[in-house]
C-alpha positions in Angstrom: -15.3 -7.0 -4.7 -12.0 -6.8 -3.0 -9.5 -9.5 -3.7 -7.7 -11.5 -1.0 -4.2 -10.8 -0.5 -2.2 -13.4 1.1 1.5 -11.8 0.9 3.4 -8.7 0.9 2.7 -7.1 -2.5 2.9 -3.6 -2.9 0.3 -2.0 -1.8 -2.1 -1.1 -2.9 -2.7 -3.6 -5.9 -6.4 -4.7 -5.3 -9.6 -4.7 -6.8 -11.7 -2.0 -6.0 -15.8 -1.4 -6.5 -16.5 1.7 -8.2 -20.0 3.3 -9.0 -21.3 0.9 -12.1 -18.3 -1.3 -11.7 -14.7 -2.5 -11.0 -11.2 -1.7 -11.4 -7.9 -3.3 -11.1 -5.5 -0.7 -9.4 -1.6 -2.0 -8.7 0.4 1.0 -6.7 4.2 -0.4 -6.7 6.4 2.2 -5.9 6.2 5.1 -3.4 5.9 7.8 -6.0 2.6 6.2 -6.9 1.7 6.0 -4.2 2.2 10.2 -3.3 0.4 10.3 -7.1 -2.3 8.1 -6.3 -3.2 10.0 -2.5 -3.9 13.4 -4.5 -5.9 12.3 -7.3 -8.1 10.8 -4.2 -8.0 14.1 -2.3 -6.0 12.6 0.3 -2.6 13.9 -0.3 -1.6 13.8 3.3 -1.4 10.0 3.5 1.7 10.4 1.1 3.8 11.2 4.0 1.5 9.8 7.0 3.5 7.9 9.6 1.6 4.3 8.8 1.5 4.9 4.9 4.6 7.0 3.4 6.5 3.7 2.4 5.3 0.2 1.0 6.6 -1.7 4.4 4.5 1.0 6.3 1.3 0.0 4.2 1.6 -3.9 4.0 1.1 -3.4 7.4 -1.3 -0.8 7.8 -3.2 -3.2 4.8 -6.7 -2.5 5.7 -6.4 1.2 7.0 -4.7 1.9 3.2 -7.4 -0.8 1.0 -10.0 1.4 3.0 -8.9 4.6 2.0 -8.5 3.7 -1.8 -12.0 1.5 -1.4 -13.8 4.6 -0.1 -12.7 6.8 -2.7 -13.5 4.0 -5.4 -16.7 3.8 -4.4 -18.1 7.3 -4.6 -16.9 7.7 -8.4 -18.2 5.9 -11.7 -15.8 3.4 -12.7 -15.2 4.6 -16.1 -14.0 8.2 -13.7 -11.8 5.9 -12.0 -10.1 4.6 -14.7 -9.6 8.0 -16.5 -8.1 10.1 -13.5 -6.2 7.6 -12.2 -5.0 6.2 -15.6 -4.4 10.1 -16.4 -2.1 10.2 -13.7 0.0 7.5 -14.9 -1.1 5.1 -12.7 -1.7 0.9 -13.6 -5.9 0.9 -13.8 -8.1 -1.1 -15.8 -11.8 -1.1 -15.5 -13.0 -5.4 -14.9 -14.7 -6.0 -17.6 -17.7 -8.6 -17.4 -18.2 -11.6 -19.7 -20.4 -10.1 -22.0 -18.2 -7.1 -22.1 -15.5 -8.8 -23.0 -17.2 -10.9 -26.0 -17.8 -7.5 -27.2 -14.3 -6.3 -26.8 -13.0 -5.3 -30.4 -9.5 -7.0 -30.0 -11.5 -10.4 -28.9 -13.4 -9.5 -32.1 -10.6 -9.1 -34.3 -8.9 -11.9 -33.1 -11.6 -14.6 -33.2 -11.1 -15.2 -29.8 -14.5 -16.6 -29.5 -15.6 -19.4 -31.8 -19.3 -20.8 -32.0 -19.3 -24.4 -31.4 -22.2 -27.5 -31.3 -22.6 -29.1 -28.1 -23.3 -32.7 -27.1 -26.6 -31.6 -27.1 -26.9 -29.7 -30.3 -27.0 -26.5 -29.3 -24.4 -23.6 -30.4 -22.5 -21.7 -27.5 -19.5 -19.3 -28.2 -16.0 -21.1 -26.7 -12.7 -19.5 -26.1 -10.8 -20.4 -29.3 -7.2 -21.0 -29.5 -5.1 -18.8 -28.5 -2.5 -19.1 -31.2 -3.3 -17.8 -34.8 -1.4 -19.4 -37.7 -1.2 -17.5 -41.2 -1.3 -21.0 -43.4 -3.1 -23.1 -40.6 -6.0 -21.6 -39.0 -7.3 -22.5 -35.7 -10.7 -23.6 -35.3 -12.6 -25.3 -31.8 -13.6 -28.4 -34.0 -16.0 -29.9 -31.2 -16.7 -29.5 -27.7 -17.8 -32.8 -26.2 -17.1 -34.7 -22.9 -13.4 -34.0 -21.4 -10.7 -36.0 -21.9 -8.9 -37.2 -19.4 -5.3 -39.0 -20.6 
């Protein structure tokens, strides 16, 4: 899993595939970056002609995804997260569909609301967003869309 980039973000800010999953890495500034190349053992590329500054790896793209990708891969993701989270770093581990339904906040929130199909059956749907104090928020139906 590695998403398509179409412009100049910092680099790298990508998804990567780690051992038993994914993670969401965004590397913005330089300093990151330096922080980022010696928690993956690559501390060299901090100050590599081709990677020391943001313009230098937007256009060295692949070389740099390749580099982070590499590392990714040899490491459990929940690893992943914690050293380069530790570091101060923006990670978060992707979290599949099922995880997520079982994510306390979603949970707490009641961000996932059994309603009846058309055809009888019950399937949890995304409830609204917005919680009220004296009007709750409830999916009432799920039927056929709409369209105004």
């Amino acid at each position: 899993m590695t998403g398509v980039q179409t412009c100049a973000l910092p680099i790298s800010v990508n998804t990567f595939t780690c051992q038993g999953g994914h993670v969401y890495l965004a590397v913005a500034l330089d300093p990151h970056w330096a922080k980022l190349c010696e928690v993956i053992g690559r501390p060299e590329l901090a100050t590599a002609p081709g990677y020391a500054t943001n313009a230098e790896r937007v256009v060295n793209r692949e070389a740099v995804n390749a580099a982070v990708a590499g590392w990714c891969a040899a490491h459990p993701v929940d690893d992943v997260q914690a050293r380069l989270g530790g570091a101060g770093l923006a990670v978060a581990r992707i979290d599949s569909y099922a995880d997520a339904a079982r994510n306390p906040h979603v949970l707490e929130r009641d961000m996932l609301q059994d309603a009846v199909l058309e055809d009888g059956s019950v399937a949890p749907l995304t409830g609204p967003a917005l919680k009220f104090s004296r009007t709750p928020t409830r999916v009432r139906h799920a039927g056929r869309h709409v369209w105004w």
